[in-house]
C-alpha angles and dihedrals in degrees: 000000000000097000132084106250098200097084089057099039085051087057100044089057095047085060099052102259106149103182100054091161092056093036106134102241116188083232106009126215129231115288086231101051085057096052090047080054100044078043087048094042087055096044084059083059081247096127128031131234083275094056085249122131125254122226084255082052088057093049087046097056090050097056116093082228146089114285089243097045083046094057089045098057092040099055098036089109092074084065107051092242119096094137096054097043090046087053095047088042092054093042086049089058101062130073114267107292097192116109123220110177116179086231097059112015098138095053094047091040085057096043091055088044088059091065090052127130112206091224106036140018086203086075088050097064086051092063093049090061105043086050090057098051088048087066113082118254106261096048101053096095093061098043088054087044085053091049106050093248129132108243097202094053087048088056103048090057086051084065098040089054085056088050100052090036093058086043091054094051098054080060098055095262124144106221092186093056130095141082122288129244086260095071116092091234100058096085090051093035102057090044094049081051089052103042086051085069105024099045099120094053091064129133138207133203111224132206087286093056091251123126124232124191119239091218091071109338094252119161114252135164125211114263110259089239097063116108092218101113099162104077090234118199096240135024137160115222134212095211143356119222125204125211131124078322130032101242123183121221140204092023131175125186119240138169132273083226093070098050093065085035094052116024103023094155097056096047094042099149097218087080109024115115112250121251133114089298086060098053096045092046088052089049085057098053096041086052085050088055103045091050094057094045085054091050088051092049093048090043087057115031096047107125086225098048092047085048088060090043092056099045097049085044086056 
């Protein structure tokens, strides 16, 4: 009731089970919550139009991760940033590394703000990474001691990269390639990788400044550790966590843009809920229109171009 079912159900068809629905759990789940994760499973582009896995559904339930982390990682070629996305994937599998000791909470809360990205907390923990292998070996234990980090959870990341890593190169992926955080489009790049795989845990801020989830428009705040200060319109989050208030947490800020280019059977607009997200989403795909009828038109209509068409009609 409280677990997401899509891992399991992505297991169960890796090993050949054909009646998911009617499989005999010890304690079975509720029909529905295995359809919402067969839906969700199809939505990842892990099972086709038949409920039978890709081959990208094969990679993914091999993969000790999250269907959605799994997708990520796999398709991070596309993107130009394997490294990176091996690196955030392995940060992402660990417990929370970051210190907050009463004593000292403001200077560990400034310490983890100095690794910040401004658009994603999922680069930050990028840096965070690539700061700790730059110390030298033996004195890892005490950078991580001065910077409010647990060493043994850093470490274990560090494992878990080498894993995934091996397991991407028997598929044919180059771990070493991808563009540095010095290239303009890494920013862009790494959250485009991210929002392929965590497009359905996406929220929107509406008129108020609050934020509502599109799974199930549901009110939610941005967790005060995050270093998004800037109340984006859009951002794709890792986790939610639920006290007095709902807070997301791990968020990156993406574009409205990406959601209709990357997932466009899941916002088809014929069955999303109305609301403010709605109508934006809706504004997006009539500009897109727009622009490709105006393409045709110039395409067409170009005195050059009509010049060639007559001629080759002739």
């Amino acid at each position: 009731m409280r677990s997401d079912l899509a891992s399991v159900v992505l297991t169960l068809l890796r090993l050949h089970v054909d009646n998911i629905v009617r499989f005999d759990f010890m304690d079975p789940p509720a029909p529905e919550a295995m359809m919402r994760a067969l839906e969700t499973l199809h939505y990842l582009g892990a099972l086709n139009d038949d409920g039978e896995l890709t081959q990208l559904g094969e990679r993914m339930a091999e993969m000790p991760l999250d269907p959605q982390l799994a997708k990520c990682l796999l398709v991070s070629a596309d993107y130009n940033c394997v490294s990176a996305l091996l690196t955030i994937t392995a940060m992402l599998s660990v417990p929370s590394f970051f210190l907050r000791p009463t004593q000292d909470a403001d200077e560990a809360d400034a310490i983890r703000a100095s690794f910040g990205h401004p658009d994603s907390d999922h680069i930050a923990l990028y840096h965070v990474y690539k700061a700790f292998i730059a110390i030298e070996e033996d004195k890892q234990k005490e950078w991580c001691e001065d910077h409010y980090m647990n060493y043994r959870h850093i470490s274990n990341a560090l494992n878990v990269r080498q894993q995934l890593g091996a397991m991407l190169t028997r598929y044919g992926i180059d771990i070493a390639s991808g563009m540095e955080e010095e290239d303009p489009l890494f920013s862009s790049s790494v959250r485009k990788c991210l929002c392929a795989g965590f497009f359905m845990q996406v929220a929107h801020r509406e008129k108020n400044g609050s934020y509502l989830m599109i799974k199930d428009n549901q009110e939610v705040e941005l967790h005060q550790s995050s270093d998004i200060r800037s109340k984006p319109k859009w951002v794709l989050f890792h986790s939610v966590k639920m006290t007095k208030k709902n807070y997301i947490q791990i968020i990156t800020v993406i574009e409205g843009e990406w959601l209709i280019d990357l997932a466009p059977k899941y916002y088809d607009m014929t069955n999303f809920p109305p609301g403010a997200a709605r109508e934006e989403l809706l504004g997006i795909i009539r500009r897109k229109e727009m622009g490709q009828q105006e393409a045709y038109r110039q395409g067409f209509l170009n005195p050059k171009r009509r010049r060639i068409w007559y001629v080759c009609c002739s």
